[in-house]
PAKOL-547862 format. One record per atom (N, C-alpha, C): x, y, z; atom name; residue in one letter; residue number from 1. Coordinates in pm, whole numbers, plus 32768, in hexadecimal, padded with zeros to 4 digits. Example, Ala and Ser with C-alpha at 12.3 -4.5 7.8 and 13.67 -1.06 7.14 Angstrom:
// PAKOL-547862
{pt {8527; 7DC7; 830C}; 'N'; 'A'; 1},
{pt {84CE; 7E3E; 830C}; 'CA'; 'A'; 1},
{pt {8528; 7EB6; 830C}; 'C'; 'A'; 1},
{pt {8505; 7F1F; 82C4}; 'N'; 'S'; 2},
{pt {8557; 7F96; 82CA}; 'CA'; 'S'; 2},
{pt {850A; 8003; 8313}; 'C'; 'S'; 2},
// end
This chain:
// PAKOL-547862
{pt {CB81; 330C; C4D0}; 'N'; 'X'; 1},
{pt {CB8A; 32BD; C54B}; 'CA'; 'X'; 1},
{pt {CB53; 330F; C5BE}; 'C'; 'X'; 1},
{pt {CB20; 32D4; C61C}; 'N'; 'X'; 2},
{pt {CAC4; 3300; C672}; 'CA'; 'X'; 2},
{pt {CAFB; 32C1; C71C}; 'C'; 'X'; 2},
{pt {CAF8; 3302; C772}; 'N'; 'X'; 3},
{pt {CB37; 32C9; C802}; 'CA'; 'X'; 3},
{pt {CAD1; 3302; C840}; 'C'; 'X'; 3},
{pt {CA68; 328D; C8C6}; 'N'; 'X'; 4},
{pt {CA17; 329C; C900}; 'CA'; 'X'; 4},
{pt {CA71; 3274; C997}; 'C'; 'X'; 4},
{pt {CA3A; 32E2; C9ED}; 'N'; 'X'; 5},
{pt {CA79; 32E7; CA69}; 'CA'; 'X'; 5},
{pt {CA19; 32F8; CABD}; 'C'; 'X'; 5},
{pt {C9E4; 3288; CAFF}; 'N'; 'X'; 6},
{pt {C98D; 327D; CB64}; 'CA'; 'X'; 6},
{pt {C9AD; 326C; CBF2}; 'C'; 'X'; 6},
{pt {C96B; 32E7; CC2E}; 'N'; 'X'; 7},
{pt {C993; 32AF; CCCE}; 'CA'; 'X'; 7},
{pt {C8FD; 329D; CD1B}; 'C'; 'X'; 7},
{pt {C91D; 3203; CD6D}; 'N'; 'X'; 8},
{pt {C886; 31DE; CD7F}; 'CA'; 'X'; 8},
{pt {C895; 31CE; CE1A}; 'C'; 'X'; 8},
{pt {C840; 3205; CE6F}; 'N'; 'X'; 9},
{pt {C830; 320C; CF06}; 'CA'; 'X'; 9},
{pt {C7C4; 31AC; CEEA}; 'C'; 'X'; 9},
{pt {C7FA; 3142; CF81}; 'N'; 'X'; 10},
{pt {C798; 30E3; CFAC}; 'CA'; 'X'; 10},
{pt {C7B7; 30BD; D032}; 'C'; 'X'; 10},
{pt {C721; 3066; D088}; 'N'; 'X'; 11},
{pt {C766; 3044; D0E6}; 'CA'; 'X'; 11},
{pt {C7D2; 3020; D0FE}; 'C'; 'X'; 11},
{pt {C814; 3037; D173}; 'N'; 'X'; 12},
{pt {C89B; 2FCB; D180}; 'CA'; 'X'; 12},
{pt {C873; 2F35; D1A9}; 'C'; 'X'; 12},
{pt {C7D4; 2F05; D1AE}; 'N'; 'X'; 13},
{pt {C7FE; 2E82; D1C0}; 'CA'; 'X'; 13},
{pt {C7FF; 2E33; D147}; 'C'; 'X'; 13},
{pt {C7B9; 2EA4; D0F3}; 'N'; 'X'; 14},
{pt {C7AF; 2E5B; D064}; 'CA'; 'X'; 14},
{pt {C839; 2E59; CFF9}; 'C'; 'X'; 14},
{pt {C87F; 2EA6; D029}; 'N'; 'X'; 15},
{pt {C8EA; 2EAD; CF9E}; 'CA'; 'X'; 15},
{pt {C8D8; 2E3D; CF73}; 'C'; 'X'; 15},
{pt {C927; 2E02; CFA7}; 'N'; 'X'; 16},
{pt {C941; 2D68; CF8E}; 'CA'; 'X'; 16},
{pt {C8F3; 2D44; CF0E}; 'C'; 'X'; 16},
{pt {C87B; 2D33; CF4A}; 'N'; 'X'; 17},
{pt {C804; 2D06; CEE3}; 'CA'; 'X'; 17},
{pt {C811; 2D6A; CE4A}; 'C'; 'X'; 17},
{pt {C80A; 2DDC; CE53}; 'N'; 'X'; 18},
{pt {C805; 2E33; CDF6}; 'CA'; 'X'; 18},
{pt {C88E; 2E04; CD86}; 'C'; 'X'; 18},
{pt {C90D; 2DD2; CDDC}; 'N'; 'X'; 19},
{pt {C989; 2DD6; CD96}; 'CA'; 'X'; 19},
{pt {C95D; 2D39; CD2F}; 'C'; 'X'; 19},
{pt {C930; 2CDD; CD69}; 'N'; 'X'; 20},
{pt {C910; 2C6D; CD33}; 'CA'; 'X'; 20},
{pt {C8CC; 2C71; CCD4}; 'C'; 'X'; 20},
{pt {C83A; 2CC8; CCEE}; 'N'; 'X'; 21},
{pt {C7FF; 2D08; CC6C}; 'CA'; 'X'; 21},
{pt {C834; 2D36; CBFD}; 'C'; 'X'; 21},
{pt {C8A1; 2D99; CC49}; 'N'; 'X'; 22},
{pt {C906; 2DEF; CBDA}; 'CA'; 'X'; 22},
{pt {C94F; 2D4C; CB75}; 'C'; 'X'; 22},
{pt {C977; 2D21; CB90}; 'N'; 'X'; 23},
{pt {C9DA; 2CA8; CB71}; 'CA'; 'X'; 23},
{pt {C98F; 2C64; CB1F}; 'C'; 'X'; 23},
{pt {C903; 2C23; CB26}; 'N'; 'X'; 24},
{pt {C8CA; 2C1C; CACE}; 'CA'; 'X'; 24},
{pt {C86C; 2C68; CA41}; 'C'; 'X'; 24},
{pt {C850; 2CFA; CA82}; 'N'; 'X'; 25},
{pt {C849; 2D48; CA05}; 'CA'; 'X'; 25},
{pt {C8BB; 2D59; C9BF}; 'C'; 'X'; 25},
{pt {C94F; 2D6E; C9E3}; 'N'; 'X'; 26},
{pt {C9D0; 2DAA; C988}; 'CA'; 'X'; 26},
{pt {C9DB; 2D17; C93C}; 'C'; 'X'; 26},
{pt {C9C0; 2C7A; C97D}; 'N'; 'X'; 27},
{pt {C9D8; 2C34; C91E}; 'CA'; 'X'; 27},
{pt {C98F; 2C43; C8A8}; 'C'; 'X'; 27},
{pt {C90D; 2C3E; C897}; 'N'; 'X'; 28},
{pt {C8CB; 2C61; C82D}; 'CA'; 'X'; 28},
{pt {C8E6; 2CCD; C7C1}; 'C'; 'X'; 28},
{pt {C919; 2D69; C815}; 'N'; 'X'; 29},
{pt {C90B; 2DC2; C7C9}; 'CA'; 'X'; 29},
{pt {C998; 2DB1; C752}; 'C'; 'X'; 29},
{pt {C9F4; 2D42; C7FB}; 'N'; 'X'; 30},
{pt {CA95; 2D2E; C76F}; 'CA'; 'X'; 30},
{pt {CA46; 2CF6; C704}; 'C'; 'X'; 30},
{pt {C9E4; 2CC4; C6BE}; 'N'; 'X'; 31},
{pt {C9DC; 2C6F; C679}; 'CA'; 'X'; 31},
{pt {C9AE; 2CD3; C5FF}; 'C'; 'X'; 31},
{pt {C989; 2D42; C60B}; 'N'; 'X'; 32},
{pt {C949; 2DA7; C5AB}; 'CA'; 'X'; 32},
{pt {C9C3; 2DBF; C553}; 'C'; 'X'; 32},
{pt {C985; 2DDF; C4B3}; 'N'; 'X'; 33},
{pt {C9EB; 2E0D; C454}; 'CA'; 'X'; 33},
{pt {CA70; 2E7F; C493}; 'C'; 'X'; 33},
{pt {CA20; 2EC7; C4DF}; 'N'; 'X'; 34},
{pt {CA18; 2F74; C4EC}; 'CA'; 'X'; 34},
{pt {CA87; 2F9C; C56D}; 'C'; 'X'; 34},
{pt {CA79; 2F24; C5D3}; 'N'; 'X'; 35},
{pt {CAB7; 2F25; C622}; 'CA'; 'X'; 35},
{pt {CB58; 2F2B; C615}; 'C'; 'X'; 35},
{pt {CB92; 2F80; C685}; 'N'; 'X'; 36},
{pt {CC36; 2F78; C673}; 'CA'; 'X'; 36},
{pt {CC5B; 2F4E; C700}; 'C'; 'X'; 36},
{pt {CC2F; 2F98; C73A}; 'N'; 'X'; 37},
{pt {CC63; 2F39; C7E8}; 'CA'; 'X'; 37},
{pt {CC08; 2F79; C85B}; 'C'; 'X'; 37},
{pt {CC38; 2F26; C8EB}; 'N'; 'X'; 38},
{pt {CBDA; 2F83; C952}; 'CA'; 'X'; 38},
{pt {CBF7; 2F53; C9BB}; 'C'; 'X'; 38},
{pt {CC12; 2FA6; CA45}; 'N'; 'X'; 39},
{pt {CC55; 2F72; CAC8}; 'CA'; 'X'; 39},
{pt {CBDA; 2F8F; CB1C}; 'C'; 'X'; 39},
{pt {CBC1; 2F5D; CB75}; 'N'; 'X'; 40},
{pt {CB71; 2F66; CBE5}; 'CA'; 'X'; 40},
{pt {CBC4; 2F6D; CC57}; 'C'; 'X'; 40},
{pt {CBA0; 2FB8; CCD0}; 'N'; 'X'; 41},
{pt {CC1D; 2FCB; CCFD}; 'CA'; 'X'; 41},
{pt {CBAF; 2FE9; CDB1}; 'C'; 'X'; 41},
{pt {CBFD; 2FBC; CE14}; 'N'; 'X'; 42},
{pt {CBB1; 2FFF; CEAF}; 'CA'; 'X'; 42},
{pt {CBE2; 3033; CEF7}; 'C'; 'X'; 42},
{pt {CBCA; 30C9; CF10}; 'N'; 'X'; 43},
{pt {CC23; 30FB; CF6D}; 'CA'; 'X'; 43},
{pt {CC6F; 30EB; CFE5}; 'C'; 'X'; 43},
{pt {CCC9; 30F8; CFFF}; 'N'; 'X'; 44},
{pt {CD1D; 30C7; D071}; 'CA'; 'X'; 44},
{pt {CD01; 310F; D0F0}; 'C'; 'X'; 44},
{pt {CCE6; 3193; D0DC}; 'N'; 'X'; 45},
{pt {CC7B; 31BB; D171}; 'CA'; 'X'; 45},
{pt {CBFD; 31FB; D183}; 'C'; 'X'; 45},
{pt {CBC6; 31D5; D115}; 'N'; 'X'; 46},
{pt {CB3B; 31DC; D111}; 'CA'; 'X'; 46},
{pt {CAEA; 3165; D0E9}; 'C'; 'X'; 46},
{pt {CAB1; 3138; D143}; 'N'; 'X'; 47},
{pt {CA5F; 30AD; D152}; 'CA'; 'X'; 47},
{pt {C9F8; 30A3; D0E2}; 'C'; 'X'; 47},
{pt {C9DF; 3126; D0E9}; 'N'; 'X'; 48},
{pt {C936; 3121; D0B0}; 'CA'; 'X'; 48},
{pt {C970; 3151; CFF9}; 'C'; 'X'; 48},
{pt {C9E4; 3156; CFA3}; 'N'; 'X'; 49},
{pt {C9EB; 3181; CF23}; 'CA'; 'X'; 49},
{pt {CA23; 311F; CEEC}; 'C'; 'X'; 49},
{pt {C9E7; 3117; CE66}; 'N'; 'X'; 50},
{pt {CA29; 30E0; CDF3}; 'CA'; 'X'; 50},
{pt {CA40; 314D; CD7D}; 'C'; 'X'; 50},
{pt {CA9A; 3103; CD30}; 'N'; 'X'; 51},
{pt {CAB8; 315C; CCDD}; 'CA'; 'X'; 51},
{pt {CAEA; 3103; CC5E}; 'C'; 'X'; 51},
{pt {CABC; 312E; CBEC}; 'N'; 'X'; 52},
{pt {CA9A; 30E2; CB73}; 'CA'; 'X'; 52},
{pt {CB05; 3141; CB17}; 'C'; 'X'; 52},
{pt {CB34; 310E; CAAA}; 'N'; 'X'; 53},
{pt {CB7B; 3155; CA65}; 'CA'; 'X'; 53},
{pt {CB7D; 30F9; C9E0}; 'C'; 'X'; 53},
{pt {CB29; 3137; C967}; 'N'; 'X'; 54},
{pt {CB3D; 30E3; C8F9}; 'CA'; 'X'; 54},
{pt {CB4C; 312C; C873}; 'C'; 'X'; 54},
{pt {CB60; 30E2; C800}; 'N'; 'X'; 55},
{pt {CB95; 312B; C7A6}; 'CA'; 'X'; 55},
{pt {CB25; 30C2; C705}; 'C'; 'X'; 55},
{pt {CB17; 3127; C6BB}; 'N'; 'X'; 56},
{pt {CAB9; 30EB; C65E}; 'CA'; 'X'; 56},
{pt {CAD1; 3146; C5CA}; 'C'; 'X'; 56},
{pt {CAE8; 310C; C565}; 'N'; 'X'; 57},
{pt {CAEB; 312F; C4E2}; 'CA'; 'X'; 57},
{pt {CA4E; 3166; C4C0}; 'C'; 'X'; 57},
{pt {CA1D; 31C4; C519}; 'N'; 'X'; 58},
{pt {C9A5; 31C5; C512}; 'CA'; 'X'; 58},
{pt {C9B5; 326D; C52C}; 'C'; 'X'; 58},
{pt {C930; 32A3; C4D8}; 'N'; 'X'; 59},
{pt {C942; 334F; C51E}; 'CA'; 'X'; 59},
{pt {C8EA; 3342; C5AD}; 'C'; 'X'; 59},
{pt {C8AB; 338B; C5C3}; 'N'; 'X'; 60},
{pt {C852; 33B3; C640}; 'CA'; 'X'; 60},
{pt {C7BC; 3379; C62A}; 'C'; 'X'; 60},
{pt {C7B6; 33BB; C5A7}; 'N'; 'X'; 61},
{pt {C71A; 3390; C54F}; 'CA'; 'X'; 61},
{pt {C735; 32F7; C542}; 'C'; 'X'; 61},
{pt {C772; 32E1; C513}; 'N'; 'X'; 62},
{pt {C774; 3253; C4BC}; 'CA'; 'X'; 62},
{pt {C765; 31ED; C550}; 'C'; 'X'; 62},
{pt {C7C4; 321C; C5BB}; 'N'; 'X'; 63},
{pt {C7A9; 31CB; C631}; 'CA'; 'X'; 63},
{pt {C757; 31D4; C66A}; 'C'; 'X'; 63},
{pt {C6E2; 3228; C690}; 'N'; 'X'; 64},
{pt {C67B; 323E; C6C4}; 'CA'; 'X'; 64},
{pt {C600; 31E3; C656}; 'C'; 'X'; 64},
{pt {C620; 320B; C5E6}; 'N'; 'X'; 65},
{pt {C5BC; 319D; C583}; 'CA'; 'X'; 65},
{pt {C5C4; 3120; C571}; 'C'; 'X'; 65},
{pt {C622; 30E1; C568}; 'N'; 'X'; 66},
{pt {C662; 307E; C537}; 'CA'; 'X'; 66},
{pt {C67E; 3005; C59F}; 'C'; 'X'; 66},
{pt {C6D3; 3058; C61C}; 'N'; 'X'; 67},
{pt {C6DA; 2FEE; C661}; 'CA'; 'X'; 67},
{pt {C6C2; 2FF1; C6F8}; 'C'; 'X'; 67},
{pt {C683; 30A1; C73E}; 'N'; 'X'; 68},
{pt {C63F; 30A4; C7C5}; 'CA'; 'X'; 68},
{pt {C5BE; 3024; C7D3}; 'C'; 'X'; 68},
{pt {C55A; 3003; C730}; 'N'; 'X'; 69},
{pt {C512; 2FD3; C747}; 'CA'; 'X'; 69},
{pt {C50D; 2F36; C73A}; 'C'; 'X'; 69},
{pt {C57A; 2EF4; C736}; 'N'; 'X'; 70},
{pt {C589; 2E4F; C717}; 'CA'; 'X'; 70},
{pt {C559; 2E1C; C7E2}; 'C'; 'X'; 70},
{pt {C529; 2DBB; C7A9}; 'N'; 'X'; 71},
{pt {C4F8; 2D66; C817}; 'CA'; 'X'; 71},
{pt {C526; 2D29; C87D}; 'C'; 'X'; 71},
{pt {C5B4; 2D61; C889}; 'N'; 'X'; 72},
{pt {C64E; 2D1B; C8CA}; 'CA'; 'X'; 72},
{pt {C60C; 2D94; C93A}; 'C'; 'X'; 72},
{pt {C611; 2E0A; C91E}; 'N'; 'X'; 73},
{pt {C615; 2E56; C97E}; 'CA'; 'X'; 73},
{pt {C585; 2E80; C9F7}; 'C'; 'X'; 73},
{pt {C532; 2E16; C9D6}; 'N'; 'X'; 74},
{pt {C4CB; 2E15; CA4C}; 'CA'; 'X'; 74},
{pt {C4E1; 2DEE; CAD7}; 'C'; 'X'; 74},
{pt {C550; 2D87; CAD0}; 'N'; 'X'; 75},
{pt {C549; 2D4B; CB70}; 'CA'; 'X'; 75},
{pt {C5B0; 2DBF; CBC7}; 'C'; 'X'; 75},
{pt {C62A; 2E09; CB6B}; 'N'; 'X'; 76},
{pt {C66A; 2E84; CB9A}; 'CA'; 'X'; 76},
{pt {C5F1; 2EF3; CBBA}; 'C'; 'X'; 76},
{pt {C5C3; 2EFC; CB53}; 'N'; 'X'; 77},
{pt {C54E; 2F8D; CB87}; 'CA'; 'X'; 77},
{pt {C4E6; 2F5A; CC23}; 'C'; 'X'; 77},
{pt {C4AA; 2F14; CC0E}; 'N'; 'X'; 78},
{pt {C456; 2EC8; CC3D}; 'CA'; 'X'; 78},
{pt {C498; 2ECA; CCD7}; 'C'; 'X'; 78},
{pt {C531; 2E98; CCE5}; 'N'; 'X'; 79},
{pt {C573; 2E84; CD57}; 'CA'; 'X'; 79},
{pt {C59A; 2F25; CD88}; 'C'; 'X'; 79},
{pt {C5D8; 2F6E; CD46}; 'N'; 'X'; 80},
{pt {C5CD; 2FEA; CD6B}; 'CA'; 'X'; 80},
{pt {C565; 304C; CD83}; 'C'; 'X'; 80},
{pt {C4C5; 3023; CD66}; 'N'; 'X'; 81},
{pt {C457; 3032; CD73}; 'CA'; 'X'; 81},
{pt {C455; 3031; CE33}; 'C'; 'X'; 81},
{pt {C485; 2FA6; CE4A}; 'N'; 'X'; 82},
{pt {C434; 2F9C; CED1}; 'CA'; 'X'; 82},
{pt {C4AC; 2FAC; CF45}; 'C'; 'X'; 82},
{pt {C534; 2FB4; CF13}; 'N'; 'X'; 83},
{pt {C56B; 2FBC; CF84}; 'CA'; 'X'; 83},
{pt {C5EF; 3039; CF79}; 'C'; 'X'; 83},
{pt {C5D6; 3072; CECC}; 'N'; 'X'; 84},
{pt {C5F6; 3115; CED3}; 'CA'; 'X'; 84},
{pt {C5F6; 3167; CF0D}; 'C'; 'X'; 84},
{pt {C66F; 31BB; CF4A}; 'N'; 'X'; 85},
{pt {C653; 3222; CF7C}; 'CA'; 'X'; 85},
{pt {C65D; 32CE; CF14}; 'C'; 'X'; 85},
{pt {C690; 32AC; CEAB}; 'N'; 'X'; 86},
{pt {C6A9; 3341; CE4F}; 'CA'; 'X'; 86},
{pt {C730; 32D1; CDD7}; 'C'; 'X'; 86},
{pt {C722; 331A; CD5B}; 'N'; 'X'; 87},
{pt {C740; 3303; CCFE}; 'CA'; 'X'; 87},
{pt {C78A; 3375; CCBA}; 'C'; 'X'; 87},
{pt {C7F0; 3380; CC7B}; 'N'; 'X'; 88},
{pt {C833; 33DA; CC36}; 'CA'; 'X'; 88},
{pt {C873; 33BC; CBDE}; 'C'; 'X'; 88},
{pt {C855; 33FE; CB4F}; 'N'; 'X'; 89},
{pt {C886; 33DA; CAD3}; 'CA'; 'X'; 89},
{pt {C8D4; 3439; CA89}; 'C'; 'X'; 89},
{pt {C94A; 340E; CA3E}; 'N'; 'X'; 90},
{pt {C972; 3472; CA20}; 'CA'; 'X'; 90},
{pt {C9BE; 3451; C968}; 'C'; 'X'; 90},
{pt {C98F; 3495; C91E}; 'N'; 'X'; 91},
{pt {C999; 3472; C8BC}; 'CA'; 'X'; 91},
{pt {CA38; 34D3; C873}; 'C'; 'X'; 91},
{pt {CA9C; 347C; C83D}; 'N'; 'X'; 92},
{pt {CB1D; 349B; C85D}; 'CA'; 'X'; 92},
{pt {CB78; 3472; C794}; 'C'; 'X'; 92},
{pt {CBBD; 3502; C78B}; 'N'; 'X'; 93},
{pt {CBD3; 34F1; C70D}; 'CA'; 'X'; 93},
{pt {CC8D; 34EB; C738}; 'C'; 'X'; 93},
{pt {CCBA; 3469; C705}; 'N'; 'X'; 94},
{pt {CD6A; 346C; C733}; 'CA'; 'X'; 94},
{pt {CDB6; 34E4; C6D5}; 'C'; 'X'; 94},
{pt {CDD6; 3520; C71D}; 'N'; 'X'; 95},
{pt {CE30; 3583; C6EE}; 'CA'; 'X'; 95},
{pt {CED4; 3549; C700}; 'C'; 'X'; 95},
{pt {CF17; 34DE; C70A}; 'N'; 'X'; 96},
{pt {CF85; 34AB; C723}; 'CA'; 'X'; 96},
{pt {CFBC; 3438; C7A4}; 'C'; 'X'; 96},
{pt {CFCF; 33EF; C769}; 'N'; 'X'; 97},
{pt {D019; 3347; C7B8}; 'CA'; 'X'; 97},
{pt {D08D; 3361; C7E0}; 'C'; 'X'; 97},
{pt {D097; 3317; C838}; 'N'; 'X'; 98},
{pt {D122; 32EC; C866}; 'CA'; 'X'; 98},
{pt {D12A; 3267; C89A}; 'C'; 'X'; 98},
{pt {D197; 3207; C88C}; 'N'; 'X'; 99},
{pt {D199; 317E; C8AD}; 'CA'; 'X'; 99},
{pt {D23B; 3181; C8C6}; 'C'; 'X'; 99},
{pt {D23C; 313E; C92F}; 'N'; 'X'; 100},
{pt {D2EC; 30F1; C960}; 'CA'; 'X'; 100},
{pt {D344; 308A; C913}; 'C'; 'X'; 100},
{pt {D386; 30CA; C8CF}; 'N'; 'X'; 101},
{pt {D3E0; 30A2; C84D}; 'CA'; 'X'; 101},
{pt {D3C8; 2FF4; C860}; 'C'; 'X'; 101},
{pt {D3EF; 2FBC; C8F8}; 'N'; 'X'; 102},
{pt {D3ED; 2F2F; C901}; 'CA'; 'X'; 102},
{pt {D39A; 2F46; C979}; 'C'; 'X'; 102},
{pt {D326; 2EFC; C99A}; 'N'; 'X'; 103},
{pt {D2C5; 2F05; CA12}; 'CA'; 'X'; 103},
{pt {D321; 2E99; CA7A}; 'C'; 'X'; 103},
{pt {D2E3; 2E97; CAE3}; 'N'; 'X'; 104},
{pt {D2F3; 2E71; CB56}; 'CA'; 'X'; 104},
{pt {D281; 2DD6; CB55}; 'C'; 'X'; 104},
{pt {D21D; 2E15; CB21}; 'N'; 'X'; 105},
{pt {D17A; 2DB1; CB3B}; 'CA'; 'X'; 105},
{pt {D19D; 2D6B; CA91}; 'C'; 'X'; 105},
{pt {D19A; 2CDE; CAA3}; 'N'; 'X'; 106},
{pt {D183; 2C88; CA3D}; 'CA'; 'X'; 106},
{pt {D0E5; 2CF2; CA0C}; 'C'; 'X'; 106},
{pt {D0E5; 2CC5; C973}; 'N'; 'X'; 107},
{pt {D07C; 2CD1; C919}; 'CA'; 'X'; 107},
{pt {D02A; 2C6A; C91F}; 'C'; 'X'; 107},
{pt {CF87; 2C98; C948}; 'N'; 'X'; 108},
{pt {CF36; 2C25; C95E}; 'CA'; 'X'; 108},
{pt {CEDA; 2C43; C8CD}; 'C'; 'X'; 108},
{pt {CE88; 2BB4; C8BE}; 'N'; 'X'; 109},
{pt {CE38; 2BD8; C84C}; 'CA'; 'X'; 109},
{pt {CDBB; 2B70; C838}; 'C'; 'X'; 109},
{pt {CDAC; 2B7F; C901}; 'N'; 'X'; 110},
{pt {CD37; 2B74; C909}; 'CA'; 'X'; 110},
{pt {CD4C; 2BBB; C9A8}; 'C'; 'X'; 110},
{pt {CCC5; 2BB0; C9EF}; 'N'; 'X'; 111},
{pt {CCB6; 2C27; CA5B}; 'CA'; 'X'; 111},
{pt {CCF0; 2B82; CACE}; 'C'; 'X'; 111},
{pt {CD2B; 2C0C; CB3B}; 'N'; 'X'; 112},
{pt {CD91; 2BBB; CBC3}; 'CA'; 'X'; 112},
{pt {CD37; 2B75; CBE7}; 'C'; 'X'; 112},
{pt {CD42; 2AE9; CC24}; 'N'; 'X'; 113},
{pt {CCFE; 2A87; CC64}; 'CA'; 'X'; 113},
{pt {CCE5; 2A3B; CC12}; 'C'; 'X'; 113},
{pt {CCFD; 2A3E; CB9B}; 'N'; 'X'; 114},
{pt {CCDC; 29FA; CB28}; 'CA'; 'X'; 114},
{pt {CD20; 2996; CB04}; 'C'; 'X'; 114},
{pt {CDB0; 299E; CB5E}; 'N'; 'X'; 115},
{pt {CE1C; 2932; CAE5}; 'CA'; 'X'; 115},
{pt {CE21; 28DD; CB53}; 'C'; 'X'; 115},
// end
């Protein structure tokens, strides 16, 4: 298992746009064998960051071969192309979980805005 941790600087007038993008690439990528989950997330005092956090039954290789190059991910590149400010990736091996015996947040099992 493989955890990709992206932090993506962009304008602040664009988040917005970028997050919508995001929303439609994570739908697609849920749809892959390989996939296990993935939050998109916008900072609360920084205008200009996003921050991606996903998880894939995939090594490093296998994700870079397999599924950096599917066709889902042009209008994300493409959009971070023109209104990117810096990109940061970080490729992440779980060394140990933790979860809240009973959560607080209902279990969703599809992404918020959805139901």
């Amino acid at each position: 298992m493989i955890t990709l941790n992206v932090f993506v600087r962009v304008k602040p007038e664009h988040r917005e746009e970028l997050l919508a993008v995001g929303h439609t690439l994570f739908d697609a990528l849920a749809k892959e064998p390989t996939f296990i989950d993935a939050w998109i997330n916008a900072a609360v005092d920084q205008s200009d960051l996003v921050v991606v956090y996903e998880r894939w039954n995939e090594t490093k290789e296998s994700f870079v071969q397999n599924i950096l190059p599917k066709p889902f991910y042009a209008p994300y590149l493409a959009l971070l192309e023109r209104v990117g400010l810096g990109r940061e990736a970080f490729w992440l091996e779980e060394r140990g979980s933790w979860r809240a015996e009973r959560s607080t947040h209902p279990q969703r099992l599809t992404r918020r805005g959805t139901e």
